[in-house]
Backbone as CSV, one residue per row, in Angstrom:
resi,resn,N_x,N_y,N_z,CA_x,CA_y,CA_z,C_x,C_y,C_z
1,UNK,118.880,115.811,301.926,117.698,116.276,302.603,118.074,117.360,303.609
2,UNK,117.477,118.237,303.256,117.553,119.588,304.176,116.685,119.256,305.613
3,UNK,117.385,119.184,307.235,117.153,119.190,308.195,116.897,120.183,309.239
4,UNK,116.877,121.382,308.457,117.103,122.430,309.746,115.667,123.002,309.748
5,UNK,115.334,124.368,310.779,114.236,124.709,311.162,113.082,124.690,310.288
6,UNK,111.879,124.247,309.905,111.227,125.073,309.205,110.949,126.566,308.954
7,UNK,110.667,127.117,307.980,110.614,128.452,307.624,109.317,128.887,308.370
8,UNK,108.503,127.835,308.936,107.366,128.835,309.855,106.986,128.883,310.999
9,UNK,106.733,129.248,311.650,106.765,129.774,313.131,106.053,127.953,313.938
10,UNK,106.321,127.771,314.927,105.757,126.741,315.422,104.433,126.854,316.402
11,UNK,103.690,125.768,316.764,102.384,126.110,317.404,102.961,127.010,318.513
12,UNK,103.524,126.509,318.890,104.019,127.039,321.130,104.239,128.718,320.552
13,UNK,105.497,129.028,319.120,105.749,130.847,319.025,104.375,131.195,318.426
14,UNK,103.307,130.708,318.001,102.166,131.544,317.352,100.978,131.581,318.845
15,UNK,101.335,130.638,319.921,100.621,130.866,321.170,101.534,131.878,321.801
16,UNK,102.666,131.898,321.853,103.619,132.916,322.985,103.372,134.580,322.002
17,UNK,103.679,134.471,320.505,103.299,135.714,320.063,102.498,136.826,320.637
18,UNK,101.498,136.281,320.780,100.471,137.326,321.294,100.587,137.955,322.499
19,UNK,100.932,137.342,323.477,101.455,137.491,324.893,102.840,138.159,324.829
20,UNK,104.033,137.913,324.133,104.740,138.700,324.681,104.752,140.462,324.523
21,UNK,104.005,141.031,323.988,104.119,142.525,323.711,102.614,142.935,324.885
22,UNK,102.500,142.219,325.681,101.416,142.465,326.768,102.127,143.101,327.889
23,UNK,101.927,144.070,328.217,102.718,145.223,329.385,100.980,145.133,330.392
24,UNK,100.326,145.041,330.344,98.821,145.199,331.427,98.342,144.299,330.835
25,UNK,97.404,143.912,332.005,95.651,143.304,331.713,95.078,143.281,333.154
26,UNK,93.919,142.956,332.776,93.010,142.939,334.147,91.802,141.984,333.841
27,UNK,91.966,141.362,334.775,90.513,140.317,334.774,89.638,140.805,336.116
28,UNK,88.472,140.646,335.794,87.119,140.877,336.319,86.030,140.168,336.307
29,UNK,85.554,140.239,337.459,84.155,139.300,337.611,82.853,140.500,338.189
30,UNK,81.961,140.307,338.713,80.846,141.155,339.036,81.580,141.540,340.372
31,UNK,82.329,140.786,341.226,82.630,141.033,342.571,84.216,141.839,342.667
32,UNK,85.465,141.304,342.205,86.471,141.295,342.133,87.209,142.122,340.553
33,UNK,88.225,142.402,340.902,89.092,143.139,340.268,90.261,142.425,339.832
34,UNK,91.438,142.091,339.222,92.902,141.669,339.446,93.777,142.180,337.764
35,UNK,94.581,142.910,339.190,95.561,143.224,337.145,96.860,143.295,337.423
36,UNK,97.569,143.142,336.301,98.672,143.389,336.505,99.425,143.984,335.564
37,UNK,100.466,144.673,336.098,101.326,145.889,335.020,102.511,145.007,334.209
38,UNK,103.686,146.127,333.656,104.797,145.473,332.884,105.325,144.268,333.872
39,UNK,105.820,144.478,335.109,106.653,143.830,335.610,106.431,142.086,336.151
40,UNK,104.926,142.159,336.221,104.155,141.261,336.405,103.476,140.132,334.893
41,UNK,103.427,140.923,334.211,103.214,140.424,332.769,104.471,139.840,331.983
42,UNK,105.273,140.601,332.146,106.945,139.716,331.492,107.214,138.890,332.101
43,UNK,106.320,138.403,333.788,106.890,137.587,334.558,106.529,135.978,333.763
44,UNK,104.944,136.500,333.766,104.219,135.118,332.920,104.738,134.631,331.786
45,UNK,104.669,135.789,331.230,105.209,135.914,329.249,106.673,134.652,329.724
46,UNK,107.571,134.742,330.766,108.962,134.354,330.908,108.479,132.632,331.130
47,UNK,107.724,132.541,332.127,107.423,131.595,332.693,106.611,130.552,331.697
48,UNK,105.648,131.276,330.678,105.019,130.510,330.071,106.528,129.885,328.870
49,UNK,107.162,130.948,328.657,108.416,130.696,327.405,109.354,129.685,328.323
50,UNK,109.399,129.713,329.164,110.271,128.453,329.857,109.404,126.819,329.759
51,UNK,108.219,127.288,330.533,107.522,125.745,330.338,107.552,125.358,328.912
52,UNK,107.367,126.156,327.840,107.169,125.210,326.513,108.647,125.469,326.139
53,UNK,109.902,125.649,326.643,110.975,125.052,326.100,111.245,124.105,326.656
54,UNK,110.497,123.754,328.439,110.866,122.629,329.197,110.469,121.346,328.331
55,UNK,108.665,121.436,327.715,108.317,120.735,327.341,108.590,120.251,326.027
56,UNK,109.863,120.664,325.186,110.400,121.109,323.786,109.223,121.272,323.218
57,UNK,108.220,122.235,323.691,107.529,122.610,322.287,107.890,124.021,321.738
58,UNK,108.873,124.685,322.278,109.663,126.292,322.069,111.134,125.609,321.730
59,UNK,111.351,126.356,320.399,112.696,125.857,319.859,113.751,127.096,320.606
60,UNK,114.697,126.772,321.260,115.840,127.325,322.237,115.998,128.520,321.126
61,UNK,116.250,128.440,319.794,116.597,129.601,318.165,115.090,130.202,318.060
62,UNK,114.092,130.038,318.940,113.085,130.776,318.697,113.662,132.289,318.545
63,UNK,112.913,133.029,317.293,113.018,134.675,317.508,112.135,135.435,318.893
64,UNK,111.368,134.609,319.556,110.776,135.245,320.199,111.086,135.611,321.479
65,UNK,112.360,134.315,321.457,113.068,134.329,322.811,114.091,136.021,323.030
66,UNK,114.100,136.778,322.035,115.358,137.997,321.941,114.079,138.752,322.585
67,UNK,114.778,140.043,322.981,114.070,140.883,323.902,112.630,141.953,323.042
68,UNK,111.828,142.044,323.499,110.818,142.952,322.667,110.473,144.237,323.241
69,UNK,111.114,145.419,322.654,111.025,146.668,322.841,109.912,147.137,323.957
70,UNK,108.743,146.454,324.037,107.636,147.323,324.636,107.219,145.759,326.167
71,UNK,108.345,144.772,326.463,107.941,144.128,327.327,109.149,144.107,328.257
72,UNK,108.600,143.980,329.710,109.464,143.690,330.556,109.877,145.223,331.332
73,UNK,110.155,144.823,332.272,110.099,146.498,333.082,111.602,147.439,332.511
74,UNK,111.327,148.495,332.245,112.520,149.241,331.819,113.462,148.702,331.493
């Protein structure tokens, strides 16, 4: 019996996917403003990829964990 990774991405990398190639966003209400740039966005992207390896739902051999061209400040 073959034990190693499955061949498809797990729930936690098809939730982190989307988020890590996020450099801006901005949320808004009728009153208020709030955004944030690269340096602030790789912060979350990092933070959210730590809690779901804390919680083992991010496999440590995730591909998503290697660096992505368009995130994280310079």
């Amino acid at each position: 019996m073959d034990v190693s990774e499955p061949p498809w991405p797990t729930p936690a990398e098809c939730y982190l996917a989307p988020l890590a190639p996020v450099t801006h966003i901005s949320i808004s209400d009728s009153a208020r403003e709030a955004s944030a740039g690269p340096e602030d966005t790789a912060r979350i992207v990092a933070t959210v990829a730590d809690s779901l390896m804390a919680a083992g739902a991010l496999p440590i051999s995730s591909t998503l964990l290697r660096d992505f061209p368009a995130s994280g400040p310079g």
